[in-house]
N, C-alpha and C positions, 0 to 999 in steps of 0.2 A: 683327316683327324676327326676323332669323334668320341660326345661325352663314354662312351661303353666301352670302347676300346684305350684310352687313355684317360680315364678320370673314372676307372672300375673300382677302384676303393676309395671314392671321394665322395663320400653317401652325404653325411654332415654340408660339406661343402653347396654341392647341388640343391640341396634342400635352402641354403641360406639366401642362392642366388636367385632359384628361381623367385623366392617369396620376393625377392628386393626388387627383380623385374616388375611384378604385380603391384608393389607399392608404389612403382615409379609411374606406371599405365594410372592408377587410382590418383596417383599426385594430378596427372597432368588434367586429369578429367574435373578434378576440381577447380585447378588451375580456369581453364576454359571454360567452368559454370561462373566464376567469379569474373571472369573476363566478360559475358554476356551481363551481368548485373550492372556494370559498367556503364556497357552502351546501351542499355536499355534505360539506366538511369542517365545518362548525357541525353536520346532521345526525346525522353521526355521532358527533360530540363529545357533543352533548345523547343521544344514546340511550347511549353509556356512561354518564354520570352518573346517567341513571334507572335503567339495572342496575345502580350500585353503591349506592344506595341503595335500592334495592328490599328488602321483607322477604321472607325467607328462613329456612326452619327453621318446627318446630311452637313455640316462643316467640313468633316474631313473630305465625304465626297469630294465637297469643290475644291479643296485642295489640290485633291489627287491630280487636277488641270495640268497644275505645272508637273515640269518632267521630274525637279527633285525630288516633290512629293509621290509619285506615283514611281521612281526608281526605289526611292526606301521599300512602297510595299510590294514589288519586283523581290526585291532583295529578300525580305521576310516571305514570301511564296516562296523562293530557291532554298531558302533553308529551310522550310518546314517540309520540303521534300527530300534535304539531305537529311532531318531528321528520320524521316523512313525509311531510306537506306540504311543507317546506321540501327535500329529496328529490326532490316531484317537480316544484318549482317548477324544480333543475337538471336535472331531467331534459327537460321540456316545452323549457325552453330550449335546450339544446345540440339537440334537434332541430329546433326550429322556427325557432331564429336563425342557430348555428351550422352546422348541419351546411346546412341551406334556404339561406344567403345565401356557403358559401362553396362551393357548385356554383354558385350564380347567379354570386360573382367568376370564376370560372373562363370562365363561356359569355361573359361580358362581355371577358376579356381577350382571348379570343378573334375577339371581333368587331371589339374596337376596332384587332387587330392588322391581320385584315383590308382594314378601313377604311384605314387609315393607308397598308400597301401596295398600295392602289386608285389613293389618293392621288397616293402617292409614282411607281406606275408611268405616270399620267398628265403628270404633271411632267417626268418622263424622255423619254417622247413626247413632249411638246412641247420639250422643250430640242433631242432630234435633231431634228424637222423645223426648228428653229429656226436649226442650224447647219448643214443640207442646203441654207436657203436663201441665207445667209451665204455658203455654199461657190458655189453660183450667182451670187451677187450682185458675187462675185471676180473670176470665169472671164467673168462679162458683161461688169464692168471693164476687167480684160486684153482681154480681145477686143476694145473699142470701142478702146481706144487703142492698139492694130494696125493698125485700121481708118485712124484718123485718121493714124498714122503713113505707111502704105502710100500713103495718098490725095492726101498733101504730098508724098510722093517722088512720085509719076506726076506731079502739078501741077509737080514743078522739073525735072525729069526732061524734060516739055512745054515748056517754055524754056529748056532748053539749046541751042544751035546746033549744039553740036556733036556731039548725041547722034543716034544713027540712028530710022528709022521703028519700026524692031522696037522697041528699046528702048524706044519708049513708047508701044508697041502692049503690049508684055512687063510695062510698069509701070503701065500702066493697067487690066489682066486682074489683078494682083493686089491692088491696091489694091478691084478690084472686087468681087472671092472673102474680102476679107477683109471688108469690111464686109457681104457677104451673113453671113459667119460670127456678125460683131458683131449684127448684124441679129438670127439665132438665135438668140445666147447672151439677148439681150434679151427676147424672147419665154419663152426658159425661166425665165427671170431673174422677168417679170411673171407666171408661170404658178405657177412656185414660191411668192411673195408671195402669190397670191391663195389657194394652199391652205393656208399657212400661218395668212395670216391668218381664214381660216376655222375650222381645227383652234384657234389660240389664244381664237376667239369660242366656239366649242365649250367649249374650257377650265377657261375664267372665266365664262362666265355658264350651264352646265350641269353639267358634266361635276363642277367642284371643288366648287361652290354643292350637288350633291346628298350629294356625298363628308361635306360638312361636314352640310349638314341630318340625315344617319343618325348621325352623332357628338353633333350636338344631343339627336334623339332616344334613344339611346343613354344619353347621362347625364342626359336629365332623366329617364330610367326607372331606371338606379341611385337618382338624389336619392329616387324617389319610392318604390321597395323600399327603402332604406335607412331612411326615413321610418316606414314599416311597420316593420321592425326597429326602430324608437324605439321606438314606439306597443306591441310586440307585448313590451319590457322590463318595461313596468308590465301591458300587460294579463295576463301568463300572473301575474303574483302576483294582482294581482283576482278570477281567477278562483276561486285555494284561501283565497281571505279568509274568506269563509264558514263556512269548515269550520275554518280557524286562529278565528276568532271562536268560534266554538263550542268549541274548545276552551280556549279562554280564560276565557270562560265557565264554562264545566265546572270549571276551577282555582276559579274565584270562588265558588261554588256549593261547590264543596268548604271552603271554608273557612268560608264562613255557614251550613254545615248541623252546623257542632260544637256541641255542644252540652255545656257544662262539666258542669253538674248530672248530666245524665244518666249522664255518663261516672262521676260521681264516687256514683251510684247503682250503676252495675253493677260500680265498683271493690269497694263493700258487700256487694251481693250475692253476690261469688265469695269473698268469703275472710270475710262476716261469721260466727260460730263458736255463736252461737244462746245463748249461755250469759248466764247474768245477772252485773252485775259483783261484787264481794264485799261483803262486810257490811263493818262497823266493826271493828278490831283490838281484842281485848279488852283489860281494862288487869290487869293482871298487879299484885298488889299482894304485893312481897314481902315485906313485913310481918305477913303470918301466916305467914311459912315459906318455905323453898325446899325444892320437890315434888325427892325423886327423881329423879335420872336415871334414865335406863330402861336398864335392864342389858344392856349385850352381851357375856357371857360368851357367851352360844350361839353366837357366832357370829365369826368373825376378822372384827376391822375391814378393809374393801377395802382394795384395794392402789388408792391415787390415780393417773392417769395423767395426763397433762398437762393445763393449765386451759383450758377451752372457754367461750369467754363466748356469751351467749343466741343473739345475732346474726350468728354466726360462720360464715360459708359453707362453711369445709373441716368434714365429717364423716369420722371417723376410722369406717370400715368392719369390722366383726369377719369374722374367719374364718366361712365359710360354714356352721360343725357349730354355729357360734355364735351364728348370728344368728335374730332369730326369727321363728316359722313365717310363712308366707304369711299376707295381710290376708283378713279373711272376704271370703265370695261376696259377702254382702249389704250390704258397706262398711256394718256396724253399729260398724266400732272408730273409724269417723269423727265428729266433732261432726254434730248434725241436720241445719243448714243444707246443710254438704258432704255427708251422706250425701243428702239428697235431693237434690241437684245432681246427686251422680255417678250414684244409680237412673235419676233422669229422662235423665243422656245415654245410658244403658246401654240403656234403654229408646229412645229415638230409634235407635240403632245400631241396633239388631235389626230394628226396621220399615224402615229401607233397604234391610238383607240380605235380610229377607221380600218385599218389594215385588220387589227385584232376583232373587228367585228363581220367585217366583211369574209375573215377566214374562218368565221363561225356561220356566217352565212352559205357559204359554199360547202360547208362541212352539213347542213341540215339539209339542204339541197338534196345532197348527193346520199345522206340518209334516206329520206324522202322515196326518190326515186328506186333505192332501194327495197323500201317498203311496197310500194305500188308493184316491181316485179314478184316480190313474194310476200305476200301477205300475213304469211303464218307470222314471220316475225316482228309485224309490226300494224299498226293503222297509221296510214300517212297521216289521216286529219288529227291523229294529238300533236304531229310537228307544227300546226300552219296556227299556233299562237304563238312560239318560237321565233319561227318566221317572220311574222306580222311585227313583232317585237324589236327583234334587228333591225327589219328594214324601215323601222322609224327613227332605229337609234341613227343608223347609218346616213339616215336623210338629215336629221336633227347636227350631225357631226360637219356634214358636209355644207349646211347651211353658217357653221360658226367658221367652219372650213374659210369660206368664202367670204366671212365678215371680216374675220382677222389679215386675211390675204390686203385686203381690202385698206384695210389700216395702216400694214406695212407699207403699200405704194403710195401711201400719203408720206410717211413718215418718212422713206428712203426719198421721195420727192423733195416733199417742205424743208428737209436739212439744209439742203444748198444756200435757202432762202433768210434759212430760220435765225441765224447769229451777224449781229455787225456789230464794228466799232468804229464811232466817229471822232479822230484824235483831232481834228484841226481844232471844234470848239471844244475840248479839252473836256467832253461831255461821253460820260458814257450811255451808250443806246444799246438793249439787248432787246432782240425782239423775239419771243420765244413763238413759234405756231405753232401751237395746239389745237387741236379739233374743240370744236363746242363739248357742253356739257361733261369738262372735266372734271365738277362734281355738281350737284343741283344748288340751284342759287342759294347763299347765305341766307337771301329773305325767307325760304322755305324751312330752312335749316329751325330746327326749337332755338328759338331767342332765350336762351337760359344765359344766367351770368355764365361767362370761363374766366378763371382766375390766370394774371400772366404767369408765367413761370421765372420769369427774370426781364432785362432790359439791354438795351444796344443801341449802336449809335451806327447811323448809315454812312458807309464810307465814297460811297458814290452816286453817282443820280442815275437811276435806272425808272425806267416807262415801261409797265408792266400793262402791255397790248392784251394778253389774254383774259380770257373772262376771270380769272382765280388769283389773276395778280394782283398789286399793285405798285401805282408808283411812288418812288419817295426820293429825296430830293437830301444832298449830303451833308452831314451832320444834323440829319432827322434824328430823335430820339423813338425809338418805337419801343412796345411792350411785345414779349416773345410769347408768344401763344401753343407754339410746335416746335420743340427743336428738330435739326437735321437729322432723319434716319438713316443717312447715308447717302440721299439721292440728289445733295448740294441743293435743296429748299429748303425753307424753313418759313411756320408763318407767323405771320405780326398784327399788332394793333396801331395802329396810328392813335395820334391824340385826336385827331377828328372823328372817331371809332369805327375809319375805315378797315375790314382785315381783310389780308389775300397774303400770298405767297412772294415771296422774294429769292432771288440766290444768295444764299449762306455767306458767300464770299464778298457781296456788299455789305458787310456789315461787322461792326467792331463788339464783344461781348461787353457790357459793362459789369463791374463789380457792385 
């Protein structure tokens, strides 16, 4: 079955269907341009939200330590990678649907317009010869009943008595002439017919039957690219499934690689302070007596400044002539634990500069000798300041190299040493080993006033062996010079206007 042979007088009809094919092709292509607007806008929506939560800053770094922190930005990397699939899922599309099927409408409207006025000019031919014959078929009418007419007058004309010879010698020559006429129109008349009726078998069983079979073929080839454009909606996502799968994956995978303990291990390990916790509080029996206060004549009681509680985020900063010297090289004013954290990363640091020097070394090297085989490209002696350069820096590294090294094996040594507690006399002892010169003597230090920043009350008796310490004795009242930066010290003044460092944790804040 086919539009020419069964649908030959359904001109109207074909014309409505094919255009409604074409609208439907036109729909979907819009359809599909709005479908990429979509995912192009979810793309980009999903990739701002993984840069606003992204970490950011040397804080978060550290964070990233633990596994929950460093799974979250796991997670926000997997998705801003599904956001590119998703990207180029609208990309793949608007070329391969959009942009492929709305030139394909275009040659299509083209053709069908074509078609149509192939159609139409055929229709038209036939309509004129249709009325060229019509127009013959009139004139051969007229004519024959001329004919007939003329042919009756000479017949009465012939029976009259009283008409002459001529006159129907005269009526009988036109009667004659006129049916020869009629005669011809007749002939033109079945001549006409016969090519009409050929040009309308032409028509209808070629001419329109083929018009229409090319409109057949025509949209059963839209039906069957459109088809394709189905098919090609879900296949261009199929194809980035794989790698959307994987990163889905990779989100899942980020979250069953946390690990709690561990986390709640290296939270330990960065801030534990190496120190043992304190003895028993003595019991104070004031029944043989109330000991002395301890005299501060020597000394003007501080002037208090505002109350600072332990856990207080704002520190109140002194004047720069006031504050005190810089921390030693060898972070010996640190608790053990922190001091050997911060050698060992001081130590990492420097083997990255050394490596990264040294492979700038080997790379000028190798320039160098480059140059000395071929000369055009170069003079060796501009490298040997280069040269010269590094291998001081390199010497200079490996000398800190060795310093720090140096400090570690004190530090991982003296730990063993470094912490006791003496519970029988209900006395605490912390003995901290520190290297000399944890910072240069107080005496060196500018004797300027420092104002306290608050006061405290000591909760235990601690013997501060090292040079930067001091001792104080429980329920000392001290003035707070430093609060705690975090490193579980903090320094004081005594009323004898002794000042050094204490641990935080001997000590009660007062109001």
């Amino acid at each position: 079955m086919d539009w020419g042979t069964d649908l030959w007088d359904q001109y109207d009809h074909i014309d409505k269907h094919t255009q409604s094919g074409l609208d439907l092709l036109e729909r979907y292509v819009k359809f599909v341009k709005e479908r990429t607007e979509i995912e192009q806008s979810y793309a980009k929506q999903l990739r701002n939200l993984t840069k606003k939560y992204a970490k950011r800053g040397s804080k978060e770094e550290q964070e990233c330590k633990f596994s929950n922190h460093a799974s979250l930005q796991e997670i926000l990397n997997e998705l801003n990678d599904y956001a590119g699939q998703r990207e180029l899922i609208a990309e793949n599309m608007m070329m391969s649907i959009c942009v492929d099927l709305t030139k394909y409408l275009q040659d299509l409207k083209q053709e069908r317009k074509t078609h149509l006025a192939d159609a139409k000019k055929a229709q038209q031919n036939l309509e004129s010869s249709f009325k060229h014959l019509e127009s013959t078929k009139k004139r051969y009418a007229k004519e024959w009943a001329e004919a007939e007419k003329a042919t009756q007058q000479a017949e009465k004309t012939e029976s009259d008595l009283n008409a002459t010879r001529l006159d129907v010698e005269k009526a009988k020559q036109h009667a004659h002439a006129r049916t020869h006429t009629a005669e011809e129109c007749r002939n033109d008349y079945a001549a006409e017919l016969q090519k009409f009726n050929k040009e309308q078998n032409f028509f209808y069983f070629s001419e329109i039957p083929q018009i229409y079979n090319k409109m057949q073929d025509m949209d059963e080839r839209r039906i069957r690219r459109l088809a394709e454009g189905y098919c090609q909606f879900s296949d261009i996502e199929k194809k980035v499934l794989p790698i959307i799968t994987k990163c889905l994956e990779g989100i899942t995978a980020a979250g069953q690689k946390i690990d709690a303990k561990q986390d709640s291990i290296l939270f330990i390990e960065q801030h534990k302070s190496g120190f043992e916790r304190p003895g028993d509080v003595e019991f104070e029996d004031y029944t043989q007596g109330i000991k002395p206060a301890t005299s501060d004549s020597s000394l003007n009681p501080p002037k208090v400044r505002t109350k600072l509680w332990p856990f207080s985020k704002k520190h109140k900063i002194p004047p720069p002539e006031k504050q005190m010297p810089p921390a030693a090289e060898d972070f010996s004013h640190l608790p053990p634990e922190q001091r050997k954290k911060r050698l060992q990363g001081k130590i990492d640091d420097i083997n990255k500069e050394l490596q990264k020097l040294q492979d700038q070394s080997d790379a000028l090297e190798k320039m160098k000798g480059v140059y000395e085989q071929n000369p055009q490209m170069g003079d060796p002696s501009s490298l040997e300041p280069q040269i010269t350069e590094t291998s001081q820096g390199i010497g200079r590294l490996r000398g800190e190299l060795t310093k720090y090294e140096t400090w570690l094996s004190e530090a991982v040594g003296g730990e063993e040493s470094s912490n006791a507690i003496n519970n029988n006399t209900q006395h605490v002892v912390v003995a901290v080993d520190q290297p000399q010169n944890i910072y240069t003597d107080f005496d060196d230090y500018e004797e300027e006033e420092e104002t306290p920043i608050g006061q405290c009350t000591a909760l235990y008796v601690f013997e501060g062996n090292g040079k930067d310490t001091i001792s104080i004795q429980e329920g000392e009242v001290l003035s707070i010079m430093e609060e705690d930066t975090g490193d579980g010290w903090m320094r004081v003044l005594k009323a004898t206007g002794e000042k050094g460092y204490i641990p935080s944790s001997y000590a009660k804040f007062e109001p």
